[in-house]
NUKOL-421324 format. One record per residue (C-alpha): residue number from 1; x, y, z. Coordinates in steps of 0.05 Angstrom, whole numbers, plus 32768, in hexadecimal, padded with zeros to 4 digits. Example, Ala and Ser with C-alpha at 12.3 -4.5 7.8 and 13.67 -1.06 7.14 Angstrom:
SITE   kolke     c1     c2     c3
SITE       1   80F6   7FA6   809C
SITE       2   8111   7FEB   808F
# end
This chain:
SITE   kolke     c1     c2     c3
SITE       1   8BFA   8DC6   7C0D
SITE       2   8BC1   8DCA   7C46
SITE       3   8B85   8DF5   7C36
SITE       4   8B4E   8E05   7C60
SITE       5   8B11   8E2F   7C54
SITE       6   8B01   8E79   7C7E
SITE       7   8AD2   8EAB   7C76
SITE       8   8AD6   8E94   7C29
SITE       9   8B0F   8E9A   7C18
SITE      10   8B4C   8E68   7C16
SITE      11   8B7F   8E6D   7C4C
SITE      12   8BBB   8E3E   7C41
SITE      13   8BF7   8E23   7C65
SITE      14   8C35   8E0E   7C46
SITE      15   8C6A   8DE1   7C56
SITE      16   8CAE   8DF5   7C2E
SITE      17   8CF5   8DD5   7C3D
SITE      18   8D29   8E0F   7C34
SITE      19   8D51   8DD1   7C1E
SITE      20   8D25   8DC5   7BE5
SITE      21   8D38   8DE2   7BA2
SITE      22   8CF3   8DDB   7B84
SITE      23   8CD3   8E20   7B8D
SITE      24   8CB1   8E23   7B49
SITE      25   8C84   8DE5   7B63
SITE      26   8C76   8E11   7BA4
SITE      27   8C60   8E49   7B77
SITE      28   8C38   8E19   7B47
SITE      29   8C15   8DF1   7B82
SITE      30   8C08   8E3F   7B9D
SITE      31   8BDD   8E50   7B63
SITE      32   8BBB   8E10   7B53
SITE      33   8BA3   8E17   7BA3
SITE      34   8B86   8E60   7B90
SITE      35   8B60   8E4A   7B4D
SITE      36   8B3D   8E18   7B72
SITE      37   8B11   8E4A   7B96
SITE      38   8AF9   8E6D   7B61
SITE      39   8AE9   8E6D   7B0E
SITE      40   8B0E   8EAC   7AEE
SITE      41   8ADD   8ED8   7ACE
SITE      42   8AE9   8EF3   7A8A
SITE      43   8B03   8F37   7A8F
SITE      44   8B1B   8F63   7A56
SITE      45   8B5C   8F86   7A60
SITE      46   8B61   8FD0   7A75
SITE      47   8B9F   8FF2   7A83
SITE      48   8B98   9038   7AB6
SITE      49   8BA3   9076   7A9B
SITE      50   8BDF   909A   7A88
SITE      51   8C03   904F   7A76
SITE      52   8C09   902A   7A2F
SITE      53   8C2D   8FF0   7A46
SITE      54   8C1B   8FBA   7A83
SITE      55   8C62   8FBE   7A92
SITE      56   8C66   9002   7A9A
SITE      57   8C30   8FFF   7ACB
SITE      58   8C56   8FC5   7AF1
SITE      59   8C91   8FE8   7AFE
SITE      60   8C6F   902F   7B09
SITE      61   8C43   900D   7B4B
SITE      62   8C7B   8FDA   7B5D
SITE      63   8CBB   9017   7B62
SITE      64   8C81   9042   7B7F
SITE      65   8C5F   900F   7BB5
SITE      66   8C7E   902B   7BF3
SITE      67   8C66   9074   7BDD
SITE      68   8C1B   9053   7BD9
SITE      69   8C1C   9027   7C0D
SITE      70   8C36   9060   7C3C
SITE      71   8C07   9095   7C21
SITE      72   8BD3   905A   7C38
SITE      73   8BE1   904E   7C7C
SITE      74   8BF0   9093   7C82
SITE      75   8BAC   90A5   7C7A
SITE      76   8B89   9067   7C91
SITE      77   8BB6   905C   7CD3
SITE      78   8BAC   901D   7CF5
SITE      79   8B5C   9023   7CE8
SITE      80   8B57   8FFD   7CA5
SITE      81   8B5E   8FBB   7CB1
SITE      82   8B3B   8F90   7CEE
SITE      83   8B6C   8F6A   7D1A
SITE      84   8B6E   8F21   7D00
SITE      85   8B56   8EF9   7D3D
SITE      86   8B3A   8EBD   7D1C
SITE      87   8B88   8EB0   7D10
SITE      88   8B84   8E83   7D4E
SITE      89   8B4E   8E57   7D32
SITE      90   8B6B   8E49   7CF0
SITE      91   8BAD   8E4E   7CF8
SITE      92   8BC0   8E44   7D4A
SITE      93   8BDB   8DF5   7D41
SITE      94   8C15   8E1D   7D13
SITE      95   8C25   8E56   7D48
SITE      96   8C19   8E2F   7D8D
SITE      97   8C5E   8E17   7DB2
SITE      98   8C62   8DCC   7DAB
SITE      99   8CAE   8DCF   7DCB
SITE     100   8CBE   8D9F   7D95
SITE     101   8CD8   8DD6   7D5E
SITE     102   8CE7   8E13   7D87
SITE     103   8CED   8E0C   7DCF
SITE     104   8CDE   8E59   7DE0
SITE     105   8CA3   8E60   7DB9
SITE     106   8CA0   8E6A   7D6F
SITE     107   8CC0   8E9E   7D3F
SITE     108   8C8F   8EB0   7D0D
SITE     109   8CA6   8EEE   7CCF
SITE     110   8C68   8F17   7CBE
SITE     111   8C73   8F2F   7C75
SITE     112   8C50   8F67   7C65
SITE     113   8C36   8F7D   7CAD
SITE     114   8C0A   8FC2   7CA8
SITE     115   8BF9   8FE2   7CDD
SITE     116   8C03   8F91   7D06
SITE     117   8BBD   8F82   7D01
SITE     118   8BD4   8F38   7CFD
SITE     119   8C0E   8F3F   7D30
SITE     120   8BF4   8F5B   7D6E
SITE     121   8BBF   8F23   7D70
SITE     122   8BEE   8EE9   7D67
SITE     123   8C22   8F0B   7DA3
SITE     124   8BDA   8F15   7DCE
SITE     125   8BC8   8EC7   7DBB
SITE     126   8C0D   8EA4   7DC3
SITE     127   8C33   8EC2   7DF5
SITE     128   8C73   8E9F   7DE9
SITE     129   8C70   8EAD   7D9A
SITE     130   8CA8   8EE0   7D7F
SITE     131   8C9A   8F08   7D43
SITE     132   8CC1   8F27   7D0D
SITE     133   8C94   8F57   7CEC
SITE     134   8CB0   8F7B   7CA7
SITE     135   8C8A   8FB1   7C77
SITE     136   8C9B   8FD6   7C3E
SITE     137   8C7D   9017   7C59
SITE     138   8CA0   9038   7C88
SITE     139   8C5B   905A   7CAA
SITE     140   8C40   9015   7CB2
SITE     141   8C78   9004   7CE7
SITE     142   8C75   9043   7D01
SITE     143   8C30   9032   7D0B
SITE     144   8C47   8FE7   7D28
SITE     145   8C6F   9006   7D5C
SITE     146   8C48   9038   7D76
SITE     147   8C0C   9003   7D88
SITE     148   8C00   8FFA   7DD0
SITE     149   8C11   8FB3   7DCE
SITE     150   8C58   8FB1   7DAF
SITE     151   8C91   8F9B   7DC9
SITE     152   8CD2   8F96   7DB3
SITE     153   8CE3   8F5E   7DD5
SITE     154   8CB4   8F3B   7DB5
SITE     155   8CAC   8F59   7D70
SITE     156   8CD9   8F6C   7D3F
SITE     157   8CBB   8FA2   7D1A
SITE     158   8CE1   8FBE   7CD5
SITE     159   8CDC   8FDF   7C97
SITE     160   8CEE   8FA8   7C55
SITE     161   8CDE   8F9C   7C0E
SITE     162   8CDA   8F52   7C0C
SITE     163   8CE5   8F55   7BC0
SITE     164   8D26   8F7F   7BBB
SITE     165   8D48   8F7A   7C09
SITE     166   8D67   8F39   7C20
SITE     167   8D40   8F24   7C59
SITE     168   8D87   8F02   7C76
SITE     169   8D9E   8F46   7C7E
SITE     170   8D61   8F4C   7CBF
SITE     171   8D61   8F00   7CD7
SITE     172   8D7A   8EC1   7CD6
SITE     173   8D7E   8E95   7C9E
SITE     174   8D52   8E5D   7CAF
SITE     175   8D39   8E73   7CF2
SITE     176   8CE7   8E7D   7CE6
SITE     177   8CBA   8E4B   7CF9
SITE     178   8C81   8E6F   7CD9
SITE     179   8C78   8EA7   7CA3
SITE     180   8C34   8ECC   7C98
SITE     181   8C1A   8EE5   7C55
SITE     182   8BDA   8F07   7C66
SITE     183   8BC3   8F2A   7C29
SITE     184   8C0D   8F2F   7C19
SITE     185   8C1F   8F0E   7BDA
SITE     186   8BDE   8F36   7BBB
SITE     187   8BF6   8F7B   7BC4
SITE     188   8C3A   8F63   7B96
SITE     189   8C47   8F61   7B42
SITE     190   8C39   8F1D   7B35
SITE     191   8C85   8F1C   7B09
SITE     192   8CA2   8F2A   7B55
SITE     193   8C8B   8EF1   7B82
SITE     194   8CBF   8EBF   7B73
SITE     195   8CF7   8EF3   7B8C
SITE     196   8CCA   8EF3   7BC8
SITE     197   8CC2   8EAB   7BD1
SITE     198   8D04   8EA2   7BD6
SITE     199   8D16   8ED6   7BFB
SITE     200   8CF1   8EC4   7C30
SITE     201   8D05   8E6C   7C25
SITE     202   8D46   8E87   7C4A
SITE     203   8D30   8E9D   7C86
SITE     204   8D00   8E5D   7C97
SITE     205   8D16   8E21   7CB9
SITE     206   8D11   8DE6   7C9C
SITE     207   8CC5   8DCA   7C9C
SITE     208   8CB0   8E0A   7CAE
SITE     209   8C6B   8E27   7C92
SITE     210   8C55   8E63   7C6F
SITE     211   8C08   8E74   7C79
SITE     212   8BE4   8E9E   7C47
SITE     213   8BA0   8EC0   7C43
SITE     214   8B91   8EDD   7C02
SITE     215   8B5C   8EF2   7BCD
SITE     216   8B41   8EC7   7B9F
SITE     217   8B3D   8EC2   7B51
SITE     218   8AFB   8ED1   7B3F
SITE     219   8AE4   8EF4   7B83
SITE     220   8AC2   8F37   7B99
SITE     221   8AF9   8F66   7B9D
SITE     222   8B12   8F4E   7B57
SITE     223   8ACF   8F5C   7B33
SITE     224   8ACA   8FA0   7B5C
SITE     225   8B0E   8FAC   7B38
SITE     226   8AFB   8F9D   7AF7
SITE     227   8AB5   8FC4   7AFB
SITE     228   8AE8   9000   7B0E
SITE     229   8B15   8FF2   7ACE
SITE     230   8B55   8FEE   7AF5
SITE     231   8B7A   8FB4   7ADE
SITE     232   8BC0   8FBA   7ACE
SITE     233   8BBD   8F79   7AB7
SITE     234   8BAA   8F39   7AB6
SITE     235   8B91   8F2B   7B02
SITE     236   8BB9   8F64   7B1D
SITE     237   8B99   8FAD   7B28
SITE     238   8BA5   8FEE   7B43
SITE     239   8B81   9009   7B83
SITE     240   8B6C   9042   7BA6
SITE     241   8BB4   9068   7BB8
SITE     242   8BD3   904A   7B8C
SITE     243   8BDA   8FFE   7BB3
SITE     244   8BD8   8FC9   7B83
SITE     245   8BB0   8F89   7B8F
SITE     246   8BAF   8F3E   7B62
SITE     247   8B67   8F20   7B72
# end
């Protein structure tokens, strides 16, 4: 596992083997990478209202996440998040074209794209670079494809559920060089990320990478959470619309 440091918070790069049949160590060496950063405060449970159980709030935001996530960009557009140019400078050495691994440019799967605020930077940057770009909310590729700078010949833009559709089913097995989880894995019930690890281990080639910027245990929008009582549970809580977030 490589780790670097930006803007405070980690950003990682992985190297899996879709050969490999030791995911659980992925997911452990994930984790031990994120509690590194930061000391977990002491917070006292709180559940929102109208549930008794933490598992009935799990399944309630996880069947209803493409409602939220929709409402979201619905009323946000493409104006909530900044485009991610400082991509280039952490992460170019994995998206440049070394002609050694793809010899038209890379193919690089965007999980959990938005509105493509970390898309349309990389296709401006690397010219050669082909991206598959896949949300769970149908308005957020509605959103993709109606931005000045997409093209279809260089973007695949389309609507997936990375825990419950087979990614196979949209692209090759084994055929991305790189997969991006920008604030991805976050916006997911913790109990769900395996099916989503190995989802998306069949799609990427063989010492491929997957790149992920997330929050930290322990850091600013976690204690704004808890101030705001709205843990579901332990290190996962509910946000505004309904989006859930793990800090």
């Amino acid at each position: 596992v490589r780790t670097t440091e930006m803007r405070g918070a980690p950003v990682l790069a992985v190297s899996i083997s879709p050969s490999s049949h030791c995911l659980p160590s992925f997911i452990g060496s994930f984790i031990t990478v994120r509690r590194q950063y930061c000391s977990s405060p002491t917070i006292a449970r709180s559940r929102p209202l109208g549930f008794n159980d933490g598992d009935d709030c799990h399944h309630h935001f996880h069947d209803s996440a493409t409602k939220y996530w929709d409402n979201f960009y619905k009323h946000h557009q493409n104006k909530f998040f900044k485009d991610r140019h400082y991509l280039e400078k952490d992460w170019g050495r994995f998206f440049s074209d070394d002609n050694t691994m793809s010899p038209n440019g890379k193919v690089v799967l965007e999980v959990g794209c938005g509105a493509g605020n970390t898309i349309f930077p990389l296709v401006t940057t690397y010219p050669k670079l082909f991206v598959h770009a896949c949300d769970f909310s149908p308005h957020a590729i509605t959103l993709v494809k109606s931005h000045a700078d997409f093209n279809e010949e260089r973007i695949n833009a389309f609507v997936c559920n990375v825990v419950n559709d087979n990614l196979c089913n949209r692209i090759m097995p084994s055929s991305i060089d790189v997969i991006t989880l920008v604030f991805m894995l976050s916006a997911v019930c913790p109990k769900k990320m395996p099916l989503i690890l190995q989802n998306l281990k069949k799609v990427l080639k063989p010492n491929g990478h997957v790149l992920l910027r997330d929050y930290a245990t322990g850091d600013y929008a976690q204690v704004e959470l808890q101030n705001r009582n709205q843990m579901i549970s332990e290190n996962f809580y509910v946000q505004g619309y309904g989006t859930v977030s793990i800090p």
